[in-house]
NUVEX-459012 format. One record per residue (C-alpha): residue number from 1; residue in one letter; x, z, y. Coordinates in pm, 1 decimal, always signed. Example, Ala and Ser with C-alpha at 12.3 -4.5 7.8 and 13.67 -1.06 7.14 Angstrom:
<atoms>
{num=1	residuo=A	east=+1230.0	up=+780.0	north=-450.0}
{num=2	residuo=S	east=+1367.0	up=+714.0	north=-106.0}
</atoms>
This chain:
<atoms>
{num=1	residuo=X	east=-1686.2	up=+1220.1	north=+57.7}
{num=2	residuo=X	east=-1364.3	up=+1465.5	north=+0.3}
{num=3	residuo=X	east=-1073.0	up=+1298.3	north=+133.7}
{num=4	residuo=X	east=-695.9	up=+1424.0	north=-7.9}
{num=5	residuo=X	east=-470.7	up=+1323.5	north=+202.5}
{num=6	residuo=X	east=-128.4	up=+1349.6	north=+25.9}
{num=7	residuo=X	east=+192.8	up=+1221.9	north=+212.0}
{num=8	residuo=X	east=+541.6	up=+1019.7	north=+70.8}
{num=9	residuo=X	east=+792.2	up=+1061.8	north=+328.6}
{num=10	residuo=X	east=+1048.6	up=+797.5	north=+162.3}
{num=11	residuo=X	east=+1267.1	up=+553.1	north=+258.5}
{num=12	residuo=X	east=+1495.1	up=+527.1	north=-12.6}
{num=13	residuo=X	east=+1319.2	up=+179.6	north=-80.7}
{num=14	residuo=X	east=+1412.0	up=+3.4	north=+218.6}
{num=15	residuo=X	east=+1717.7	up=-121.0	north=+414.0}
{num=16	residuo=X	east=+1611.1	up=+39.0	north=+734.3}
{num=17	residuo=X	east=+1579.4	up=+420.9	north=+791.2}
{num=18	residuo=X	east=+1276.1	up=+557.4	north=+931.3}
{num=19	residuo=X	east=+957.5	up=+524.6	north=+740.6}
{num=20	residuo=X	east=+1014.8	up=+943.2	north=+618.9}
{num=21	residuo=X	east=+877.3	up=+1006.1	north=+922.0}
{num=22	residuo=X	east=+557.7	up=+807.3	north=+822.7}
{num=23	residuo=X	east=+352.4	up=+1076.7	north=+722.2}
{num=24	residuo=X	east=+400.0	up=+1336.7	north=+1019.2}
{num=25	residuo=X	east=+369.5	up=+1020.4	north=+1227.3}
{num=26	residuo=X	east=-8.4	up=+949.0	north=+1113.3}
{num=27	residuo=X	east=-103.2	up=+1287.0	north=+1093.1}
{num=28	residuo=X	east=-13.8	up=+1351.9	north=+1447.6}
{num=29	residuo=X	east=-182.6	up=+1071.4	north=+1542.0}
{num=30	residuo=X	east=-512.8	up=+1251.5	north=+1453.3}
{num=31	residuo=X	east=-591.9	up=+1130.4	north=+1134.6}
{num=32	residuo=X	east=-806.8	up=+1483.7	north=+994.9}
{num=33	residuo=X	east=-962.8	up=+1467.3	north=+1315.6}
{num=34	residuo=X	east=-1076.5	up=+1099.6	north=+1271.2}
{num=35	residuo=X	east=-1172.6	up=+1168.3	north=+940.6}
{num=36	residuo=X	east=-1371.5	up=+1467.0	north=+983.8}
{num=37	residuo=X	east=-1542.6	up=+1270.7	north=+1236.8}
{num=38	residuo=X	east=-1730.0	up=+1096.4	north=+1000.4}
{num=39	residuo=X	east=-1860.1	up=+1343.3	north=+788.3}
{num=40	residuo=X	east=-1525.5	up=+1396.0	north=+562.4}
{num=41	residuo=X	east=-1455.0	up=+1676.6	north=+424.0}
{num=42	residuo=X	east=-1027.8	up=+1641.7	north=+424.0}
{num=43	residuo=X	east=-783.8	up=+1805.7	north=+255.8}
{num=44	residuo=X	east=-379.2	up=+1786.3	north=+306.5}
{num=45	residuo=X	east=-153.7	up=+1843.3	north=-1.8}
{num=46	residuo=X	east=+107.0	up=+1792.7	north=+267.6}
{num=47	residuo=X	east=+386.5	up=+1604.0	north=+179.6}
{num=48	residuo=X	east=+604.4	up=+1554.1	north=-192.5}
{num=49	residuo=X	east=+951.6	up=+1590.1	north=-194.4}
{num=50	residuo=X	east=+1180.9	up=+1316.2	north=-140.6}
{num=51	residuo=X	east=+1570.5	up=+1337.7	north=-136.8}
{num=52	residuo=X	east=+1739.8	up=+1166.3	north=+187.6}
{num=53	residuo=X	east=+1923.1	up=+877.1	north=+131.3}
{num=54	residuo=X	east=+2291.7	up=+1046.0	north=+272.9}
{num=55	residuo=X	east=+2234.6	up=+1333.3	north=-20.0}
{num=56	residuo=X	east=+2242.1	up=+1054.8	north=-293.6}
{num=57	residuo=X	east=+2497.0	up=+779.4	north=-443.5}
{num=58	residuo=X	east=+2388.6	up=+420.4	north=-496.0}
{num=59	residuo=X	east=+2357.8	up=+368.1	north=-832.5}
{num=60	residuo=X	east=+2274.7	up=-30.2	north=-952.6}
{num=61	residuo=X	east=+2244.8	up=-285.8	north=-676.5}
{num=62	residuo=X	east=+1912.5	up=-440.3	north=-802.3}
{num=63	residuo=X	east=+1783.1	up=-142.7	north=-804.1}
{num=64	residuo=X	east=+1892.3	up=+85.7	north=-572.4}
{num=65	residuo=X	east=+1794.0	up=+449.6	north=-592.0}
{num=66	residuo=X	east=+1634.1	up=+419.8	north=-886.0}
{num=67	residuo=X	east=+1664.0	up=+738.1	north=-1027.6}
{num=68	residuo=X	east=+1538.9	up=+899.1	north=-694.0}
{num=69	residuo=X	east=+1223.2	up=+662.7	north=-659.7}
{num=70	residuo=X	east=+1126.4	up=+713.9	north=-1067.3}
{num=71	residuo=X	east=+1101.5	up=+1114.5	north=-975.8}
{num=72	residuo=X	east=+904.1	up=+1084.2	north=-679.9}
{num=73	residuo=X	east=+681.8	up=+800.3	north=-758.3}
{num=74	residuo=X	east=+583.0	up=+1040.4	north=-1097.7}
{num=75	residuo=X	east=+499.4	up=+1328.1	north=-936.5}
{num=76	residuo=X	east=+279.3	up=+1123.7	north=-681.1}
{num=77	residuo=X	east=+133.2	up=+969.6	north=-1022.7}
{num=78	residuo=X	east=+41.8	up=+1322.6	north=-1138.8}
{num=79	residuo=X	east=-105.3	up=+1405.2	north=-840.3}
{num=80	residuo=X	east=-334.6	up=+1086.0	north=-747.9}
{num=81	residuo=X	east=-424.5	up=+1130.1	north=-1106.2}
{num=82	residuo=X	east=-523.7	up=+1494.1	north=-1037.9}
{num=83	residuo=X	east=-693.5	up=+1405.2	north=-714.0}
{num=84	residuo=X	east=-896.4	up=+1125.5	north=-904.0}
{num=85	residuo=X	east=-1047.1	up=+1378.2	north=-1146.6}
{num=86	residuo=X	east=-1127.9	up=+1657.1	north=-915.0}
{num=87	residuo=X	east=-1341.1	up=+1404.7	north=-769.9}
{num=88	residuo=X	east=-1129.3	up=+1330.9	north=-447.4}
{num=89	residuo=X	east=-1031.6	up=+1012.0	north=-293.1}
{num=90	residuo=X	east=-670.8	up=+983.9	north=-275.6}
{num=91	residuo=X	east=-523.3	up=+921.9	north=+94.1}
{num=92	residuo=X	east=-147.1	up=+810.6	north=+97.6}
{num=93	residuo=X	east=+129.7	up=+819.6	north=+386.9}
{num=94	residuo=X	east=+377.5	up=+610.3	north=+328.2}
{num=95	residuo=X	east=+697.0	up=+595.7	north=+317.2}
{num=96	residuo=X	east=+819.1	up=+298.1	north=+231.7}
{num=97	residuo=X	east=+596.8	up=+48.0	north=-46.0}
{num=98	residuo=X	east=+813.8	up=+182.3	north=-313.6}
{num=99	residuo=X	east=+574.7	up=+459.6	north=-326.2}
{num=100	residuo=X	east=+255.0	up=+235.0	north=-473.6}
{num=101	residuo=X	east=+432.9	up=+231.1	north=-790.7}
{num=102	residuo=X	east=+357.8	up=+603.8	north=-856.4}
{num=103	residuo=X	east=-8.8	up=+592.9	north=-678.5}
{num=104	residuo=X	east=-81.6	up=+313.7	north=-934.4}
{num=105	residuo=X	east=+50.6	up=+471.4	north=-1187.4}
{num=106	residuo=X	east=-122.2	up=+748.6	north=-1134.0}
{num=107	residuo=X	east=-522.5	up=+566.3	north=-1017.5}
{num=108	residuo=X	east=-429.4	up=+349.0	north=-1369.6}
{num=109	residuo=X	east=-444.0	up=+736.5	north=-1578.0}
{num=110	residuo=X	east=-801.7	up=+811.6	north=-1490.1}
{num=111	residuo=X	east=-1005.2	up=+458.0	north=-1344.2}
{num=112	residuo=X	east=-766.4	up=+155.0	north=-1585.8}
{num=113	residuo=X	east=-1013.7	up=-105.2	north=-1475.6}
{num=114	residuo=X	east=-923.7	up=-48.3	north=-1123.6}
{num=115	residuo=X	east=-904.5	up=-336.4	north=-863.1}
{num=116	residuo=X	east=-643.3	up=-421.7	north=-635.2}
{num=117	residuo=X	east=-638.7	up=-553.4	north=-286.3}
{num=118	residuo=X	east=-240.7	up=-537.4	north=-134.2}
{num=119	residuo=X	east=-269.0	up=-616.0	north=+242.4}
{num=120	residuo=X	east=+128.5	up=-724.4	north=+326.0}
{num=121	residuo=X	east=+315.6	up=-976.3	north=+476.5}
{num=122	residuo=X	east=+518.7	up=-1033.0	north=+203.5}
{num=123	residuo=X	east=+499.7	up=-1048.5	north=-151.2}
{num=124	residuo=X	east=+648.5	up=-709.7	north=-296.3}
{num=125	residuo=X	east=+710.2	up=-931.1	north=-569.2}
{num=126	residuo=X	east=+1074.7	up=-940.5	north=-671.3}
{num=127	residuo=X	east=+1234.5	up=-785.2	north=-988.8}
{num=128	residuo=X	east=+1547.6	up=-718.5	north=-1099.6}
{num=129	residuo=X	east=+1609.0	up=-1059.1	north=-1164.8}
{num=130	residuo=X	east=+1538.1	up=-1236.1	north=-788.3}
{num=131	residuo=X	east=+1573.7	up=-958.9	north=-576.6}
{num=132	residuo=X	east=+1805.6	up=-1062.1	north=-274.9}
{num=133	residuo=X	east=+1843.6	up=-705.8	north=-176.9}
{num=134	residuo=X	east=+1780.7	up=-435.5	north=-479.0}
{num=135	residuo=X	east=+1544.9	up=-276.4	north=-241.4}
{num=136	residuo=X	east=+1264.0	up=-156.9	north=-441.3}
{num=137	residuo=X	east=+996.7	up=-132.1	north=-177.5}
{num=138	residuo=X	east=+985.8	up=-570.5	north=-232.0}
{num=139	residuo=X	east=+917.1	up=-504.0	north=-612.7}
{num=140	residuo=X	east=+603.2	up=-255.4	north=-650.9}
{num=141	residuo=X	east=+334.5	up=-529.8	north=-690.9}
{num=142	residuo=X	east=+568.8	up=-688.5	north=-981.0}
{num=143	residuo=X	east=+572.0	up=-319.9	north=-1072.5}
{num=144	residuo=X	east=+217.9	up=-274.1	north=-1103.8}
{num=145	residuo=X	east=+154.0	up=-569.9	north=-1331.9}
{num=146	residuo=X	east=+401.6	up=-532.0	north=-1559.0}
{num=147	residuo=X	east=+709.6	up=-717.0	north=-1454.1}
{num=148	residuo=X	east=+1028.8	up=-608.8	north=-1360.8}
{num=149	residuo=X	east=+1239.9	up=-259.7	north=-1422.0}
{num=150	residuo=X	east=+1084.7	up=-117.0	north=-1739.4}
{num=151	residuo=X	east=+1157.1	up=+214.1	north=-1625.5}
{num=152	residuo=X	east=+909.9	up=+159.8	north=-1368.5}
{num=153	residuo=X	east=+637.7	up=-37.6	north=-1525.4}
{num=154	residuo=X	east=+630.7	up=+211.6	north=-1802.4}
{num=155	residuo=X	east=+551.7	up=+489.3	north=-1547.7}
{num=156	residuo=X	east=+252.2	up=+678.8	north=-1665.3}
{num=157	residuo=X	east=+255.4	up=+526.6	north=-2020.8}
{num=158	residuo=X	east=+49.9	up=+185.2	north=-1943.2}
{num=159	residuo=X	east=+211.0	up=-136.4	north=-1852.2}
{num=160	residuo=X	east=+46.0	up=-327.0	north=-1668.5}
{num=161	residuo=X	east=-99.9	up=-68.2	north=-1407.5}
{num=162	residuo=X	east=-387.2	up=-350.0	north=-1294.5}
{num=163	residuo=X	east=-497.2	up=-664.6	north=-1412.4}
{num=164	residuo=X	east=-338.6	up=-977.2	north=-1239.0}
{num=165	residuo=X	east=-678.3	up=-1129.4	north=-1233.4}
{num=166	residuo=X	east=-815.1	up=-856.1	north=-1062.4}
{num=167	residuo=X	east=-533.4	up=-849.5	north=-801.8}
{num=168	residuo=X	east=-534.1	up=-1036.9	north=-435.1}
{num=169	residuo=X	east=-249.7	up=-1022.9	north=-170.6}
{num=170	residuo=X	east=-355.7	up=-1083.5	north=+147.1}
{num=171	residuo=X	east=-219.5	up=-1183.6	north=+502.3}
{num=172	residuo=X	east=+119.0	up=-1289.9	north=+325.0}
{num=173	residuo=X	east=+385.3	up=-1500.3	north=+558.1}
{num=174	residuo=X	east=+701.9	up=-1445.2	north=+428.3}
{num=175	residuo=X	east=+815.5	up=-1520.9	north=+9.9}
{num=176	residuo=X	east=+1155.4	up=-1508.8	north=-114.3}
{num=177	residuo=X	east=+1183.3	up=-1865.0	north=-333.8}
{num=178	residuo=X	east=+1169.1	up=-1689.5	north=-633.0}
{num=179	residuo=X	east=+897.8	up=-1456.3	north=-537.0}
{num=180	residuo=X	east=+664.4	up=-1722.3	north=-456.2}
{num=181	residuo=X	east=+733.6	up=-1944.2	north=-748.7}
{num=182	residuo=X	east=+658.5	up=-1604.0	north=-954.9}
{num=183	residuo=X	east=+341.9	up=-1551.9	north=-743.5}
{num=184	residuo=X	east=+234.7	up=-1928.4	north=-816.4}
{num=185	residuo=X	east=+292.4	up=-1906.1	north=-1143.3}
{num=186	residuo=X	east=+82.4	up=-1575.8	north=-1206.0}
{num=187	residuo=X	east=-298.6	up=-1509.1	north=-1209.7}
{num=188	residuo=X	east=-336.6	up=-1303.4	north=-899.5}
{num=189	residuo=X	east=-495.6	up=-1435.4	north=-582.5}
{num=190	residuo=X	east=-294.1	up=-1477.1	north=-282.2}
{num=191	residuo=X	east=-442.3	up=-1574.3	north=+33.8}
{num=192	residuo=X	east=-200.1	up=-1666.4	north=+270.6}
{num=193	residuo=X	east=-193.9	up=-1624.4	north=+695.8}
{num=194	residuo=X	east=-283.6	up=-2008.8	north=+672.9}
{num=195	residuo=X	east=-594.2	up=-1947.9	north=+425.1}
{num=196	residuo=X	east=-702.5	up=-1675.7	north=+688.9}
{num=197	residuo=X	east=-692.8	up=-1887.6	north=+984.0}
{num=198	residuo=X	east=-871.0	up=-2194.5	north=+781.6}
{num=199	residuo=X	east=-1130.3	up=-1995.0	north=+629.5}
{num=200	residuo=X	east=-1169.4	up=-1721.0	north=+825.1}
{num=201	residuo=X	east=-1091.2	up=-1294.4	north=+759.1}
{num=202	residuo=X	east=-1446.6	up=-1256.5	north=+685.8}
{num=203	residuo=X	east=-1445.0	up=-1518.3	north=+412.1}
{num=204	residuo=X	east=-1127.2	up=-1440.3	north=+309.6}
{num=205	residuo=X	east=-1236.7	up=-1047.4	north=+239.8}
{num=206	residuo=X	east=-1522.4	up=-1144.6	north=+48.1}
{num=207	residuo=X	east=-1410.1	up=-1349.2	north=-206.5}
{num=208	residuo=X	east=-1111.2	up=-1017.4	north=-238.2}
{num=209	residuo=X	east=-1365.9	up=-822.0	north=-286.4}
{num=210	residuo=X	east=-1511.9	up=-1007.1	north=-547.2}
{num=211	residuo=X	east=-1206.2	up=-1101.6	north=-747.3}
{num=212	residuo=X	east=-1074.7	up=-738.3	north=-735.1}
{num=213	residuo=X	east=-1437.6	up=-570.3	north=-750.4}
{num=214	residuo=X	east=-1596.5	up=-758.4	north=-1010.0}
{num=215	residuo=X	east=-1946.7	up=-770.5	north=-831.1}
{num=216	residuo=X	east=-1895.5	up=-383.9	north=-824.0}
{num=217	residuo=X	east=-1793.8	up=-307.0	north=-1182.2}
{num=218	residuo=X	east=-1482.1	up=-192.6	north=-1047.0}
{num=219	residuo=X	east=-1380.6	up=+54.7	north=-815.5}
{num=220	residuo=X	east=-1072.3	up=-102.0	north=-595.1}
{num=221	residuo=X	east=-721.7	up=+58.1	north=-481.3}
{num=222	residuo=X	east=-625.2	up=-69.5	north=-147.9}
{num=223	residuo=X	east=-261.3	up=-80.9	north=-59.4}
{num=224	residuo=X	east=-217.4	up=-139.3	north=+309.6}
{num=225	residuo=X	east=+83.8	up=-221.6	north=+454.5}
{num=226	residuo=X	east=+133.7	up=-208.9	north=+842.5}
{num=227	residuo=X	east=+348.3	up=-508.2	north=+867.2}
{num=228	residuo=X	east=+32.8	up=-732.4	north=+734.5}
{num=229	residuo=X	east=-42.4	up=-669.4	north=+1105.1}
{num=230	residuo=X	east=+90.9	up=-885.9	north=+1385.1}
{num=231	residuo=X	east=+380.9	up=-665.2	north=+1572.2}
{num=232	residuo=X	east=+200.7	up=-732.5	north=+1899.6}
{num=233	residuo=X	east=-71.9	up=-416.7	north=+1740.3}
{num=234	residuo=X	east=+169.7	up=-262.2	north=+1516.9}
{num=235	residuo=X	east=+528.2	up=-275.8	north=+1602.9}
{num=236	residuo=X	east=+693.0	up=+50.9	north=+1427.8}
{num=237	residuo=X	east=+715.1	up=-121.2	north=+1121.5}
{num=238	residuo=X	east=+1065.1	up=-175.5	north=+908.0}
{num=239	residuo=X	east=+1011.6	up=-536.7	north=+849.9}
{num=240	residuo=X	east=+809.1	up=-740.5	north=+1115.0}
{num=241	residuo=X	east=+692.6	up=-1112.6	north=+1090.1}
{num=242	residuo=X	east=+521.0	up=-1252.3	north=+1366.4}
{num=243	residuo=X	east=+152.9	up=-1407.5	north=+1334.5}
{num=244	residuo=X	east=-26.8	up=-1158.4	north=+1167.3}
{num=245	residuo=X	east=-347.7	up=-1035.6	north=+1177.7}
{num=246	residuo=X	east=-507.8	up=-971.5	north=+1472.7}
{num=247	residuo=X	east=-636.5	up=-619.7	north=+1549.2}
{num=248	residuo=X	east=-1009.6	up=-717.0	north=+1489.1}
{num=249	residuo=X	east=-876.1	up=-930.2	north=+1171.5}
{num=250	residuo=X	east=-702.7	up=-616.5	north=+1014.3}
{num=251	residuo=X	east=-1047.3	up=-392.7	north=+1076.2}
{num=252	residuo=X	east=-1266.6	up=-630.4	north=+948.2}
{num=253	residuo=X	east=-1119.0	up=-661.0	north=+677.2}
{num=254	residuo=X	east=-1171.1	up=-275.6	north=+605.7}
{num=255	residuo=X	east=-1520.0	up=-279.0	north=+742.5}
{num=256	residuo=X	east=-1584.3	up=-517.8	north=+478.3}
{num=257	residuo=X	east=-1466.3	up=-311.8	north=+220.2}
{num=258	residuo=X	east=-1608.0	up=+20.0	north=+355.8}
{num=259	residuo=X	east=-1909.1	up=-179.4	north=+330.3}
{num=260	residuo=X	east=-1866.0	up=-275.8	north=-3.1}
{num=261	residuo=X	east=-1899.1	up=+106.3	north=-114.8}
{num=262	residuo=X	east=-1601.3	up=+29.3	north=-369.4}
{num=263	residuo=X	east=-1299.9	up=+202.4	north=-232.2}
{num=264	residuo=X	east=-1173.7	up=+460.5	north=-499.2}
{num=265	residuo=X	east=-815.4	up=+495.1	north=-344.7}
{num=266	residuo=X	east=-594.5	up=+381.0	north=-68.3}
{num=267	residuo=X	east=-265.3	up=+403.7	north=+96.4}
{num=268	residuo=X	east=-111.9	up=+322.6	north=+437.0}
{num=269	residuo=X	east=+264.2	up=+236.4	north=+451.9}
{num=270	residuo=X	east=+597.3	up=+159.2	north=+642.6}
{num=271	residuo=X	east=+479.6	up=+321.4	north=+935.2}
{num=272	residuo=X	east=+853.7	up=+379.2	north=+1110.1}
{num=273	residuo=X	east=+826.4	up=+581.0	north=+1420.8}
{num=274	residuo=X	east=+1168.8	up=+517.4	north=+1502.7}
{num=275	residuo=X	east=+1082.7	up=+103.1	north=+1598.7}
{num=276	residuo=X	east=+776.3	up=+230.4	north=+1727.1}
{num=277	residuo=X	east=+619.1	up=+248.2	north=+2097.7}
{num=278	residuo=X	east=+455.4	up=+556.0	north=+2149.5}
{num=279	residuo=X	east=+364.3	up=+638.7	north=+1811.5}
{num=280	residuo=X	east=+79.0	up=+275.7	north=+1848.9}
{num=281	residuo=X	east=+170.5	up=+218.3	north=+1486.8}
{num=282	residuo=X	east=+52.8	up=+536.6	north=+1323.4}
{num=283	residuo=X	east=-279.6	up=+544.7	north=+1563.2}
{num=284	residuo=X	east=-330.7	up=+197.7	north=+1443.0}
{num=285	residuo=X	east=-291.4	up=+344.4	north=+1085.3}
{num=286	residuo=X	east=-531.3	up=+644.6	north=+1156.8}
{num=287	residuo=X	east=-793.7	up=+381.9	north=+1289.5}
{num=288	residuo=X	east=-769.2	up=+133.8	north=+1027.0}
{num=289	residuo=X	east=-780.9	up=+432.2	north=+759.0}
{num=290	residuo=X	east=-1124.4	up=+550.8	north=+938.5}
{num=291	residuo=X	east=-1288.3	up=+163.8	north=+944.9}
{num=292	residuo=X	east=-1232.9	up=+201.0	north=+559.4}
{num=293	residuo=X	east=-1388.9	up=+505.2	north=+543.4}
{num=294	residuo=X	east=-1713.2	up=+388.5	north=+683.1}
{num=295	residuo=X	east=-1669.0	up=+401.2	north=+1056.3}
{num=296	residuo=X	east=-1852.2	up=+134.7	north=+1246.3}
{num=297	residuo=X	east=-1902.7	up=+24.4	north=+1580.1}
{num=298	residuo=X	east=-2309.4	up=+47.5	north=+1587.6}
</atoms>
């Protein structure tokens, strides 16, 4: 297939610095080269441009840099949307979470029935109204389905982005109160670290792929963030939890969905090389980003 690889060096949406360097991160870690491996033909639209924090005020404390994060996360909309019709799969470097708010925005343009599997260890499901930071990387899955800042669920022109139904979190260990009680309360799936252990990652992906693929009526975004992994396999990551998935866990889980033939778009985020050792974070990126592309051991 023809991969576009387009990065979001942004870290407006977090507390800690770091995850700008993201992109260059994965692509030195030989991501074309993995790619192309395969039988990809890849193309970089390099990286959009996003302000540094020191070159900007803080303006609202639930929602800080908002201003900044609307303009970026549209012109990544325009672009995934562009990407999407010239027949492309859209590849995102992340950059903080934040940045899913435009890629949805911009998959829900051209494919609105689209799926959604978020790989996290937390729930990216604050708004305005629980947020215990007014970081906006932990309110992009709110984002997506049509809760929180209007300003960013009415990116695009279509609130919600995806379908709650058609929405599953997975790997999650660590809720703000509010989050979770939101999360409970809504129709998206959430398999927990404990549902993974009890049931098993290959179980667990399944039935994902089934709630977010509709038995292959849909095609299905997958938002990936590193931290979903245990730090022991990726520690350059802005906001570690311990007992995450295990390497095997993480690429099963995107061997299953490789296999599945129903990944339309994906992106890989809060890779920070500064809290990194030796760059393992962003090679762990470039190998899980390959096992969803179809590579497989035999």
């Amino acid at each position: 297939m023809r991969i576009s690889v387009i990065g979001v060096p942004a870290d407006l949406g977090a507390s800690r610095r770091g995850t700008d360097m993201g992109p260059s991160a994965i692509r030195n870690a030989r991501l074309r080269e993995a790619l192309t491996a395969l039988g990809h033909e890849v193309e970089d639209l390099g990286n959009l441009h996003v302000p540094v924090a020191e070159s900007r005020a803080v303006e609202g404390e639930k929602t800080k840099y908002l201003p900044e994060i609307l303009a970026f996360c549209q012109e990544l909309a325009d672009q995934v949307a562009a990407v999407l019709r010239a027949g492309s799969l859209p590849l995102i470097l992340g950059g903080d979470h934040s940045l899913a708010i435009g890629s949805l925005a911009g998959v829900a343009q051209v494919r609105p029935a689209t799926g959604l599997i978020w790989c996290d260890a937390h729930g990216d499901f604050n708004t305005p109204a629980t947020t215990p930071s007014g970081n906006i990387h932990g309110m992009p899955l709110a984002v997506a389905l049509g809760r929180g800042e209007p300003a960013l669920c009415q990116m695009g022109g279509r609130a919600p982005k995806i379908a709650e139904e058609h929405t599953v979190l997975v790997a999650v260990r660590d809720l703000d109160p509010a989050e979770g009680e939101a999360l409970r309360n809504s129709r998206v799936t959430v398999f927990t670290m404990k549902e993974i252990d009890r049931m098993g990652m290959g179980a667990v992906m399944a039935e994902a792929i089934r709630i977010a693929g509709g038995a292959g009526a849909r095609p299905i975004h997958l938002s990936f963030d590193l931290d979903s992994v245990d730090p022991q396999f990726a520690p350059g990551v802005g906001t570690p939890v311990p007992g995450g998935l295990t390497y095997r866990e993480a690429h099963l889980a995107l061997e299953l969905l490789a296999d599945s033939g129903l990944l339309g778009s994906c992106e890989l985020v809060e890779v920070n090389p500064i809290l990194d050792q030796g760059n393992q974070t962003a090679r762990m990126a470039v190998e899980l980003a390959a096992s969803a592309l179809g590579k497989r051991i035999l």
